[in-house]
C-alpha positions as CSV (number, residue, x, y, z in Angstrom):
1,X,-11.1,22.3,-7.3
2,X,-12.1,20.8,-4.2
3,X,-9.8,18.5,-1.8
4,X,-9.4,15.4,-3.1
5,X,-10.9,12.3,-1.6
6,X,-8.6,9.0,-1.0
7,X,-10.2,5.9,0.3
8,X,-7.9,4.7,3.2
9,X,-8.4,0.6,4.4
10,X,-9.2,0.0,8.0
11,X,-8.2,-2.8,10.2
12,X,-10.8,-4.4,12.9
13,X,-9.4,-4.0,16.3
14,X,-11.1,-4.7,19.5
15,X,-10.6,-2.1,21.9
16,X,-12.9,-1.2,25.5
17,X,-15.6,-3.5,25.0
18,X,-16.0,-2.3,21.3
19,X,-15.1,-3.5,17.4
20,X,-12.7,-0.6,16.2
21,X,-12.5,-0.1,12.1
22,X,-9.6,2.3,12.3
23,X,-6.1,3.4,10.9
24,X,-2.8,4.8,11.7
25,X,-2.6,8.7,12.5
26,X,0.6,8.5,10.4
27,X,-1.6,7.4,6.7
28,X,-3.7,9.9,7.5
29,X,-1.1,12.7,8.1
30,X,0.5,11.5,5.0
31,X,-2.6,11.6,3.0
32,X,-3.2,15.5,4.2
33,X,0.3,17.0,4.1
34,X,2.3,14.5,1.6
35,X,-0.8,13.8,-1.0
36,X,-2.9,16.7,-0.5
37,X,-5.9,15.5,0.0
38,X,-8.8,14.3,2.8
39,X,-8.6,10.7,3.8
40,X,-12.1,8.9,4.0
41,X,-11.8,5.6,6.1
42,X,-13.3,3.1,4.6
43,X,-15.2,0.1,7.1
44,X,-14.3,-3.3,6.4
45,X,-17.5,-4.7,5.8
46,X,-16.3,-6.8,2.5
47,X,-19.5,-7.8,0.3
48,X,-21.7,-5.5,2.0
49,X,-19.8,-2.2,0.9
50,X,-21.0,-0.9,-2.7
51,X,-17.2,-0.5,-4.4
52,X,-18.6,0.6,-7.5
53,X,-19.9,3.5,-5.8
54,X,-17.4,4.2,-3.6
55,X,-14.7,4.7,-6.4
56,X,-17.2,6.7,-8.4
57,X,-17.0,9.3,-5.7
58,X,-13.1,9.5,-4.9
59,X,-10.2,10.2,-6.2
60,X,-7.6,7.6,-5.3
61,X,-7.0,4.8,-2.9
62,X,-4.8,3.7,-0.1
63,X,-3.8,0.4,1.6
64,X,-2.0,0.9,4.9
65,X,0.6,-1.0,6.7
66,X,-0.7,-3.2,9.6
67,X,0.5,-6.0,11.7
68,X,-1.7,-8.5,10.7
69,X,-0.8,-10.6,7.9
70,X,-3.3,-11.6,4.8
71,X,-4.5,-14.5,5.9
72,X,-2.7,-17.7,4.0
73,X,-6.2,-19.3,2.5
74,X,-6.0,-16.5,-0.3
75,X,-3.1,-18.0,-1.2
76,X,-2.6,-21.5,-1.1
77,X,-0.3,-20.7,1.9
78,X,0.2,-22.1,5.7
79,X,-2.5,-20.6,8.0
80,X,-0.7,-21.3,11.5
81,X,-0.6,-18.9,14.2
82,X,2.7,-18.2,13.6
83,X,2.1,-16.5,10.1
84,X,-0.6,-14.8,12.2
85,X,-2.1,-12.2,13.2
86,X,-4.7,-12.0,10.7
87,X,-7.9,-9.7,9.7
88,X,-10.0,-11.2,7.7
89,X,-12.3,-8.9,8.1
90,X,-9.7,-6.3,6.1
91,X,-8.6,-9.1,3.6
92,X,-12.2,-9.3,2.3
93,X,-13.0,-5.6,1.7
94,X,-9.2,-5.2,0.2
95,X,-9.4,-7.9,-2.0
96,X,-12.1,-6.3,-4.0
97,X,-11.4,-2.6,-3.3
98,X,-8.0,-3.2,-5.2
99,X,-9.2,-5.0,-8.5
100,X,-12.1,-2.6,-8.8
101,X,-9.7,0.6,-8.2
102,X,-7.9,-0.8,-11.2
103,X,-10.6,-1.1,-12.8
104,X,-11.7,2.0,-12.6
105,X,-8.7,3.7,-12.7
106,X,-8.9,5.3,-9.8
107,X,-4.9,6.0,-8.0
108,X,-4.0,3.3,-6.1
109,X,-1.4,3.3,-3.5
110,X,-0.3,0.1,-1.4
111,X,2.1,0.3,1.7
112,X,3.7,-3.1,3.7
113,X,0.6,-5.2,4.1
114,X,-1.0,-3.4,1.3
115,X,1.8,-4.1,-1.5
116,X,1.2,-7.6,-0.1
117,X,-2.7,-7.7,-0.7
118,X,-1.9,-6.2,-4.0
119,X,0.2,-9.5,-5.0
120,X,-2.5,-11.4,-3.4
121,X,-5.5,-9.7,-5.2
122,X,-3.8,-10.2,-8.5
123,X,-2.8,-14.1,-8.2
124,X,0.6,-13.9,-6.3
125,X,1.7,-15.7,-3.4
126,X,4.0,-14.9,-0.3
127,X,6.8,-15.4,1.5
128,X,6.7,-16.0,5.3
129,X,9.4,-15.1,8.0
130,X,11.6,-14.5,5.5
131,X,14.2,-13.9,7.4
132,X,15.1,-17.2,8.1
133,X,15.6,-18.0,4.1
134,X,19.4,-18.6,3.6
135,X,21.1,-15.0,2.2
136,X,17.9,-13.0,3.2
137,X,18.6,-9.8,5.6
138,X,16.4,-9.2,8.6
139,X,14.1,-6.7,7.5
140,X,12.5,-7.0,10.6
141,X,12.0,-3.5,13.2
142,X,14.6,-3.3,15.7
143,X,13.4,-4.1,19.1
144,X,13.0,-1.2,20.7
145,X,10.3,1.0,22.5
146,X,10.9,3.7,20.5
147,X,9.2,3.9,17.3
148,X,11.5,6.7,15.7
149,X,14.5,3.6,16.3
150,X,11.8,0.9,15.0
151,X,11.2,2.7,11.8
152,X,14.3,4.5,11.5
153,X,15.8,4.6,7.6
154,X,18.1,2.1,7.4
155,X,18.3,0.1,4.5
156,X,18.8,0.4,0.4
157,X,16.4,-0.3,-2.3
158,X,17.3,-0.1,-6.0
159,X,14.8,1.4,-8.6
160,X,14.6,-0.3,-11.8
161,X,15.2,1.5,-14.7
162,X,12.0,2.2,-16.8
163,X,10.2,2.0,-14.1
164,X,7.0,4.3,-13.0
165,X,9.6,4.9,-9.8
166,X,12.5,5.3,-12.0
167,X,10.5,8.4,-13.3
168,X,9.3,9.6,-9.6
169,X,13.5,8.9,-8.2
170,X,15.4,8.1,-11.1
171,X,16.7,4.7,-11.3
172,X,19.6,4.1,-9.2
173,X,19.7,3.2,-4.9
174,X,17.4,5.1,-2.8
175,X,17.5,4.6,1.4
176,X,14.4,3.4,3.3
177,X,12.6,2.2,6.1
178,X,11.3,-1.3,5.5
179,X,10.1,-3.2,8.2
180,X,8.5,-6.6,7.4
181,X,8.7,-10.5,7.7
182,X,6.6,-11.4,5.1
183,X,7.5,-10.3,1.0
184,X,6.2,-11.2,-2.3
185,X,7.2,-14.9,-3.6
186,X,5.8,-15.5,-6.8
187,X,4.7,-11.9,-8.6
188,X,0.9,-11.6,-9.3
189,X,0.5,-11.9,-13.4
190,X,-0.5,-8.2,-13.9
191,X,2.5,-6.5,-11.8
192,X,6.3,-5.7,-12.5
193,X,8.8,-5.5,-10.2
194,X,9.6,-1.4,-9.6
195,X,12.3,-1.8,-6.9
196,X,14.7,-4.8,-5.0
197,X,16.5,-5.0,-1.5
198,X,20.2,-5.5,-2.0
199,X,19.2,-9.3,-1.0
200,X,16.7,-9.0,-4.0
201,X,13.5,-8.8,-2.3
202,X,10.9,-7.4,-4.0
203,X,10.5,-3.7,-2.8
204,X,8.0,-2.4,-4.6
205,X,5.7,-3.2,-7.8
206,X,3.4,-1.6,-10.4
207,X,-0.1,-2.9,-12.0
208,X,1.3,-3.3,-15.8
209,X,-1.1,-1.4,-18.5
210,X,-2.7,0.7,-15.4
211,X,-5.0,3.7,-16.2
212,X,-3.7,5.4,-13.3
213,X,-1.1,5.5,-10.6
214,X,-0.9,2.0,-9.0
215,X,2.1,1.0,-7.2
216,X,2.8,-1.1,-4.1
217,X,5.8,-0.3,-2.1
218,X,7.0,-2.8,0.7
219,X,8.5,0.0,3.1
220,X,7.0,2.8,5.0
221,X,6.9,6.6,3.6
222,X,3.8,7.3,5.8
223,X,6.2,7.9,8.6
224,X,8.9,10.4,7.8
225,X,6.5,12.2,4.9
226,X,7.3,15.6,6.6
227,X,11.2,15.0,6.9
228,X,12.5,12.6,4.1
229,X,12.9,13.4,0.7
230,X,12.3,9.9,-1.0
231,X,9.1,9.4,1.6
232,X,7.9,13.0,0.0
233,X,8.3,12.2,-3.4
234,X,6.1,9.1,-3.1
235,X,3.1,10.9,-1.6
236,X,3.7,13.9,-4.2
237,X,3.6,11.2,-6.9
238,X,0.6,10.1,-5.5
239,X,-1.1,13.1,-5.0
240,X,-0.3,14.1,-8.3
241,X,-2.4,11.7,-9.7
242,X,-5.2,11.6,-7.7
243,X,-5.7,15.5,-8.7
244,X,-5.8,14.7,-12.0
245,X,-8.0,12.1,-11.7
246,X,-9.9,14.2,-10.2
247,X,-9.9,17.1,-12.6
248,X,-10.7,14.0,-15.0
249,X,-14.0,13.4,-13.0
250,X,-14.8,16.7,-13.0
251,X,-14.6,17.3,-16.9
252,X,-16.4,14.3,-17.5
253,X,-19.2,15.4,-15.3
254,X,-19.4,19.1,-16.3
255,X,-19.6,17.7,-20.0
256,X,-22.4,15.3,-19.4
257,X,-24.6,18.4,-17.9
């Protein structure tokens, strides 16, 4: 079989005098060495991309991290600078990308922003600055020049039982590295709540009655995917499926010749 193809979100950045569709070295790294397969950046061009074709022709898809936020409008929420920065740009090529990948049944896999354009794409709302809610932790980075610190593993997350997780971890506390301000509020209609912050944020999610992988996670396993166990087993998970949705594609092809 040949390498796997994931479809990997972009944000627009503007960088010396030019517009920048572009993505973390550590997705892509994690998409290669965790997942085992060739990441294919996908422009955020929203309703001028053909999605139908695009998830015909790979394997699975994933939403990075970023620091903009999804902008409030998709949600009934308050647009101010202060929930800022945001990308529409990136909100209106996810938006779509993630109901079609359902869809389809194409792998999905959605990390910090992306768990939260999952909600979003399916009807949920979110939280902002949550850290100021009474009997909410910080899940905020550290301040600190040093990324290693900023994204260091520091924090507990319980799988639910009977759970797509619960059957990648077991159920039970695993330790992570979240690093957000914003969560999910009220769930989208078609996910279920996977894993929960000792404070009982929402963690993580899954697309109820998916054909495929599809799973949303609030912290980062992109980061420490060549050192950390729990970071490792989601990118295997994912991986996993995408190559046999990909050995799927290919059946179904070699039959119709």
């Amino acid at each position: 079989m040949t390498q796997p193809l994931i479809a990997v979100s972009t944000d627009v950045k503007q960088f010396e005098n030019y517009t920048w569709h572009a993505a973390p070295q550590q997705y892509l790294e994690a998409v290669i060495s965790g997942a085992g397969a060739l990441p294919v950046l996908v422009p955020s061009f929203g309703e001028r991309l053909d999605l139908d074709a695009l998830l015909s022709a790979v394997d699975g898809v994933m939403l990075t991290g970023s620091k903009s936020n999804v902008h409030p409008a998709l949600y009934g929420g308050d647009a101010g600078e202060e929930n800022g920065p945001y990308d529409t740009a990136r909100d209106s090529t996810t938006m779509p990308l993630i109901r079609k990948a359902i869809e389809h049944g194409v792998p999905l896999l959605a990390i910090c922003r992306g768990i939260q354009e999952l909600n979003v794409a399916l009807g949920g709302t979110l939280a902002t600055e949550i850290q100021e809610r009474d009997g909410i932790l910080d899940h905020r980075a550290p301040v600190s020049e040093d990324q290693d610190a900023r994204f260091a593993i520091r924090q507990k997350v319980r799988i639910k039982p009977g759970t797509c997780l619960a059957n990648v971890f077991g159920a039970g506390d695993i330790d992570v590295n979240s690093v957000h301000r914003q969560a999910v509020e009220r769930l989208g209609s078609k996910l279920e709540v996977e894993a929960v912050a000792e404070d009982g944020t929402v963690e993580a999610v899954s697309v109820k009655g998916a054909r495929a992988f599809a799973v949303g996670v609030q912290w980062h396993p992109e980061y420490w995917v060549k050192s950390d166990s729990v970071s490792q087993k989601v990118f295997k998970a994912f991986g996993d499926a995408v190559r046999q949705h990909a050995a799927a594609r290919l059946a179904a092809r070699a039959a119709a010749e």
